[in-house]
N, C-alpha and C positions, 0 to 999 in steps of 0.2 A: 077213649081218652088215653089208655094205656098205648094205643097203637101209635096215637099221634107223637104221645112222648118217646118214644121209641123213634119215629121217623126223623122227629127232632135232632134226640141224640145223634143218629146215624149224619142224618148234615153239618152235625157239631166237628164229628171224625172227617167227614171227607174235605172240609172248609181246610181241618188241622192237618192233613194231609197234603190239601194246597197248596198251606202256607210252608210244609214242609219242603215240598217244593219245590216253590220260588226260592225261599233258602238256597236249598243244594244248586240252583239255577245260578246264582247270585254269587256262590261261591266258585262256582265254576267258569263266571266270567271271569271274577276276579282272578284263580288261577290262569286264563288265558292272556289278560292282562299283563300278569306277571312274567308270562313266559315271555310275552312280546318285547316287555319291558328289557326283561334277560336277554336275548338275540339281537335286542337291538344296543345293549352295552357290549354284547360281543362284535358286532357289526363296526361299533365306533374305534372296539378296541382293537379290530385286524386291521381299519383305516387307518389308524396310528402305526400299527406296527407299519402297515406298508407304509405309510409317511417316513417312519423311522430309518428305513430301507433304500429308500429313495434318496431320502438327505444321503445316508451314507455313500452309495454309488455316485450321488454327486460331488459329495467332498472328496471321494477318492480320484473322480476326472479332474476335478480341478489341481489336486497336488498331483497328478501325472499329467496334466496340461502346465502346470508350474515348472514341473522337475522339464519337458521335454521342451518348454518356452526359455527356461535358464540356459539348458544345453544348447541348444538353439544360437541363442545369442552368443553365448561364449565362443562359438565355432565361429560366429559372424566378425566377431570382434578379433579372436585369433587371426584369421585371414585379412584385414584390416589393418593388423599390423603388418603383414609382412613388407618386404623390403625387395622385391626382385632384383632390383635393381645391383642389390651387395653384388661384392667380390666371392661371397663364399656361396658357392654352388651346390644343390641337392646334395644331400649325403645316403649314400646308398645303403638298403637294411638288407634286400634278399635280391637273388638271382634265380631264374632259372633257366635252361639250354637245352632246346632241342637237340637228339643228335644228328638226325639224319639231313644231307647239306640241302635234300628236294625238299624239306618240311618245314614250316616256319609259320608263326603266328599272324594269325589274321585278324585277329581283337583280341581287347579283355573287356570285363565290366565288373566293378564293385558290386556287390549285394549292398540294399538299400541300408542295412544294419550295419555295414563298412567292416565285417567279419570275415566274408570272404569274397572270394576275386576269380571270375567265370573267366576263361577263355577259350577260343577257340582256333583249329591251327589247320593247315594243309592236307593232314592226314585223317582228315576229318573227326579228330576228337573233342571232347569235349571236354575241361578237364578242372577240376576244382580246386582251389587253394584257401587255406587258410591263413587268416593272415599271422607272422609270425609277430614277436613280443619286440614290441617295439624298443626295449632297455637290454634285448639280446640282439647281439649280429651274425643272421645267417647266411651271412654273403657269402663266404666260402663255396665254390661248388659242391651240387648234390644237398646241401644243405638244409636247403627247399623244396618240398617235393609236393606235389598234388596228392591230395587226398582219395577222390575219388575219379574217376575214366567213365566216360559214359560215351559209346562211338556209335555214330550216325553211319548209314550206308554208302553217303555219297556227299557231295559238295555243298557244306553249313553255308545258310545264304543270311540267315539274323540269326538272334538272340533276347531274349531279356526276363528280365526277373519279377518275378509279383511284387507290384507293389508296397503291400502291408507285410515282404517278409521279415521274421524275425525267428533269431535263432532261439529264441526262449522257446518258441513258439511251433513243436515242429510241422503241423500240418499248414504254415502258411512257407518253410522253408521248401518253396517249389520254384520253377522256373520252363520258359517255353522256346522250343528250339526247332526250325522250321530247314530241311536240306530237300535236295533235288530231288524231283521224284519218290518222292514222302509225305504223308501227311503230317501235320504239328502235333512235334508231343511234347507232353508235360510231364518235367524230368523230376525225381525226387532229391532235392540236395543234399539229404543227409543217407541214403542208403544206396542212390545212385540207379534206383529202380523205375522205368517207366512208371507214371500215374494214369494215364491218359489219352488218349488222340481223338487229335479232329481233323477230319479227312474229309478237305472241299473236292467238289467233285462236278465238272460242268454240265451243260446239258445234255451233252453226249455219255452222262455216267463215266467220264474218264476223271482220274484222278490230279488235282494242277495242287503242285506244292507253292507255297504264296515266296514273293520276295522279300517282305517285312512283315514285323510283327511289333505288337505295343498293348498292351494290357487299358483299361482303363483306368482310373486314378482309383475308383472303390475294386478293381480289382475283379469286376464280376462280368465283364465281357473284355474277349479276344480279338483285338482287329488284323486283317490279312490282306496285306496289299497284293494286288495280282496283276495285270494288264488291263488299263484303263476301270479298273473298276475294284470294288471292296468286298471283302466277309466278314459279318461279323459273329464271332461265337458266344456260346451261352456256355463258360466254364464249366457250370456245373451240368454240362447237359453233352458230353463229350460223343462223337459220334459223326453222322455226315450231316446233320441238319446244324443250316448256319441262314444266314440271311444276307441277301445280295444285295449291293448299292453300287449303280443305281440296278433295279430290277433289268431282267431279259426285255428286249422289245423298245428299252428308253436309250435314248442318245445321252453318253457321259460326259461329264464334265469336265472328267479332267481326261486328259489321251497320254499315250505314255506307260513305259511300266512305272507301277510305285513301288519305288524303292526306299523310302524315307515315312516314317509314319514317328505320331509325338503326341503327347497327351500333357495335362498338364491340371495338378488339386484345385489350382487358383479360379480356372476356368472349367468348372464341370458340364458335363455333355460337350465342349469344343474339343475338335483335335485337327491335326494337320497334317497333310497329305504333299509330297514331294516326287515330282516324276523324273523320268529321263528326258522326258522334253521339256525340260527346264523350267515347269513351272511349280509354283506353290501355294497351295490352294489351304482355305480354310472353312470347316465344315462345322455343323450344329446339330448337334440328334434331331432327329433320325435321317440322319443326310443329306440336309439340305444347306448350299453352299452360299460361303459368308462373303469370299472376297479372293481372288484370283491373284497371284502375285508373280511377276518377271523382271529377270535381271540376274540370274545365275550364267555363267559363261558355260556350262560342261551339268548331265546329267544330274541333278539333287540326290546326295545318296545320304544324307544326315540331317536332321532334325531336332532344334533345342529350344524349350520352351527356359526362358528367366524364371528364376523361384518366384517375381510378382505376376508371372503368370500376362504382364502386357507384351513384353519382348520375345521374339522369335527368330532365333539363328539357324542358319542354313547354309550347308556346305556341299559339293559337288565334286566329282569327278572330273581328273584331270583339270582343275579349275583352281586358282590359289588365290582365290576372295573367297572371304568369309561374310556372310550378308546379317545385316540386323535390320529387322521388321519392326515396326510397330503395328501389333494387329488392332491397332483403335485408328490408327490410320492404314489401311493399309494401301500398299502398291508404293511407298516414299521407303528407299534406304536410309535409313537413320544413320550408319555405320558400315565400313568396311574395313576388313580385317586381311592382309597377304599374308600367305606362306610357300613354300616351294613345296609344287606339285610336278611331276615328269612323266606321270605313269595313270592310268585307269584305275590303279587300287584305290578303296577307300582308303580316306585317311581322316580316322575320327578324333573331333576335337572332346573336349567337355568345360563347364562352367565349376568353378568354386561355389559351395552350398551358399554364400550372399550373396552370387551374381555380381560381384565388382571384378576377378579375374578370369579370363579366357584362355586356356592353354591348350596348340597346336600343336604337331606333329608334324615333321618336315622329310620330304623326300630325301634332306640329303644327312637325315638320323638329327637331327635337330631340334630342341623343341622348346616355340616360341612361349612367351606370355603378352596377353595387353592387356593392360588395364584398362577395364568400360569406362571407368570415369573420365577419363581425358578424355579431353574436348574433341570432335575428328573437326581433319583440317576442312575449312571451307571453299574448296575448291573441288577436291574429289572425294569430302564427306571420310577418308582415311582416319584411321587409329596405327599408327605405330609401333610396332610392340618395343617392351620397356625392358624386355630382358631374352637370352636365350642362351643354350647350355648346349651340349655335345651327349646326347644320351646313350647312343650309338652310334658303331661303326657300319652299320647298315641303314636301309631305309625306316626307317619311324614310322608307324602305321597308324598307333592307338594309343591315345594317356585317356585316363581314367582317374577323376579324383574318390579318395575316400569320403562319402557324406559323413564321417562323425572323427576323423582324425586327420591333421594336417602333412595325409600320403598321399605319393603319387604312384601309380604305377604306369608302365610303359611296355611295350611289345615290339618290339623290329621283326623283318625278314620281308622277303619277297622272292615270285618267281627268276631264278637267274635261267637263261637262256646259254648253253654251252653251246663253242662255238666248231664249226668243224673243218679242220685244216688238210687240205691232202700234202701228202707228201711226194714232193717230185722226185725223190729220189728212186722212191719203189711203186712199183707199176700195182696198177688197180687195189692201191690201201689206202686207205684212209686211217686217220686216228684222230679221235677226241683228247681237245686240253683245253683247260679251264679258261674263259675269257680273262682281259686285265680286269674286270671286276669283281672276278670270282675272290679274291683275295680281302675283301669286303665282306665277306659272308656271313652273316650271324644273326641266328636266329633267338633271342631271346628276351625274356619276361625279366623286368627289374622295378623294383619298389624303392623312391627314394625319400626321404624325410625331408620337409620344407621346413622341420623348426630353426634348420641353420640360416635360412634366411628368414628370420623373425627379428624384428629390432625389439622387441616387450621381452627382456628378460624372462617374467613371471612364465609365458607361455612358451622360452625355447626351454625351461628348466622342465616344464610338463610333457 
């Protein structure tokens, strides 16, 4: 009996040991519970913050989608008012002058941030300016001077600038410049230091320098126009690998060198293509072609897409039409534009940042405007321009408007040919004198201010 109580007992303890436990069992869920409970308030609360994060980066796009939609318009409307038309002609802010009489500008081009102003000139430099203070006048010679020199080996054939640059900003303040027998490189704008090269290279492993160049609109491939056909690079992948269009082996579509190439935000993945056999072509990633277009009289050497991104201008060599496309129609001129051409140089025009004014450059230092909006006549589809000015005493090669301020900049020179006379008086001499055109000579870069033909008070006071 004593044993049994005893065995009893002993099941009483291990029952109370059981029950012990489940207890600590029980408690132990609950702690895991807990903990779940806690990781998942932590869970909710990094959700929030990232929410919290998110709103902000959006409020912040929106008031710098505000601030850059205001500035925007303002410049649209600035331009909108102008007056080409007035008595009172651009007013000049800077100058600059090459010295040498063989040397002379062969473009410029604004940085998209309207800071500074690329150009490029006979002695194959490259050469940077900043732009001066618009409430000071450095016209004065010397006044003005380039910033930084960056010299190419041989004969600069394009240019152009990255799209997204900004001077806040310095690893996008770069730029790409393509010369003869060189591959393209990507120049640094602010220290004037090579970044880069991409060096196409045929199937014979020889090296072909392209004839144009044009960035995409994001900025992350390099297109290179070549003869009859394309490359395209990978920025960020600098080197000899690029991609050919159309491939080895394929019959191309467009024949011709391309000399003209254009991109354009409105139209992402389209760009356009311009050759020397006068056509103009319109392409779709990865290469594949939209619509063929003809009617330039003289090789395509310029290409401009309208900020809406429908309209398509194209200008030519030796040719004084200027063509407007419609790429939702294409092959119908919508528009033609004249100017005086004499010569094989390009002669590049540009558009006003709202696309209503077009300003030319004239072989004989001239430089027109039309206004897009007037009507063209219905007989030869013409726009007549509404104003023109005496920029130079040389040939006019290149105006450049600034995208964020109402400047113009402008570039003369050209090759002059010296003529050689012999003299009958003296046996077996000859001697060099300047032809009657030499007397015309002048090679230089000027910036002029259009707020003097503004009729809006408010914006010629600004």
């Amino acid at each position: 009996a004593d044993d049994a109580a005893q065995r009893t007992a002993g099941a009483d303890d291990a029952a109370q040991r059981t029950a012990g436990a489940d207890d600590a069992a029980q408690r132990t869920a609950g702690a895991d519970d807990a903990a779940q409970m806690t990781a998942g308030a932590d869970d909710a609360a990094q959700r929030t913050a990232g929410a919290d994060d998110a709103a902000q980066r959006t409020a912040g796009a929106d008031d710098a989608a505000t601030v850059g939609v205001s500035a925007a318009d303002e410049l649209r409307a600035l331009y909108n008012s102008l007056n080409p038309s007035s008595s009172r002609p651009p007013a000049e802010l800077s100058a600059f002058t090459l010295v040498r009489d063989s040397n002379y500008f062969r473009g410029c081009k604004f940085s998209p941030d309207g800071l500074c102003l690329l150009t490029n000139s006979a002695d194959n430099q490259l050469r940077l300016f900043n732009m001066p203070r618009l409430n000071e006048s450095e016209a004065a010679e010397g006044g003005w001077q380039p910033v930084v020199n960056m010299p190419e080996s041989d004969l600069i054939y394009d240019m152009c600038w990255y799209p997204s640059m900004n001077s806040a900003d310095p690893d996008t303040c770069c730029f790409a410049a393509c010369s003869r027998d060189n591959p393209v490189r990507l120049w640094d704008a602010f220290t004037g230091q090579q970044r880069a090269q991409y060096a196409p290279y045929n199937h014979l492993d020889e090296l072909q320098a392209p004839y144009s160049l044009a960035f995409s609109p994001d900025g992350s491939r390099l297109y290179c126009g070549f003869e009859r056909h394309l490359r395209v690079f990978d920025i960020h992948r600098p080197g000899k690998q690029s991609e050919r269009r159309p491939r080895i082996g394929v019959k191309p579509s467009q024949g011709g060198i391309i000399a003209a190439l254009a991109c354009t935000p409105a139209r992402p993945g389209v760009y356009a293509c311009g050759s020397y056999n006068r056509t103009v072509c319109l392409f779709a990633e990865p290469g594949s072609m939209l619509a063929c277009m003809r009617g330039q009289l003289g090789g395509v050497t310029q290409l401009q897409f309208s900020p809406c991104g429908n309209l398509l201008y194209s200008g030519g060599r030796k040719d004084p039409e200027i063509h407007c496309w419609d790429v939702r129609r294409p092959g119908v001129i919508l528009a033609t534009m004249r100017r005086v051409v004499a010569t094989n140089q390009r002669l590049q025009f540009d558009l006003d940042p709202g696309g209503r004014y077009l300003l030319s450059p004239c072989y004989t230092g001239r430089v027109r405007v039309f206004d897009l909006k007037t009507p063209p006549a219905p007989t030869n589809c013409e726009i007549n321009y509404c104003a023109e000015w005496q920029a130079h005493a040389d040939a006019c090669n290149t105006v450049s408007l600034s995208p964020t301020c109402p400047v113009l900049a402008t570039c003369s020179g050209q090759r002059h040919i010296r003529s050689m006379l012999a003299d009958a008086s003296s046996s077996s001499s000859s001697t060099y004198s300047e032809d009657e055109t030499d007397q015309n000579v002048e090679n230089r870069l000027r910036l002029f201010s259009l707020s003097t033909c503004l009729d809006n008070s408010r914006f010629a006071a600004n």
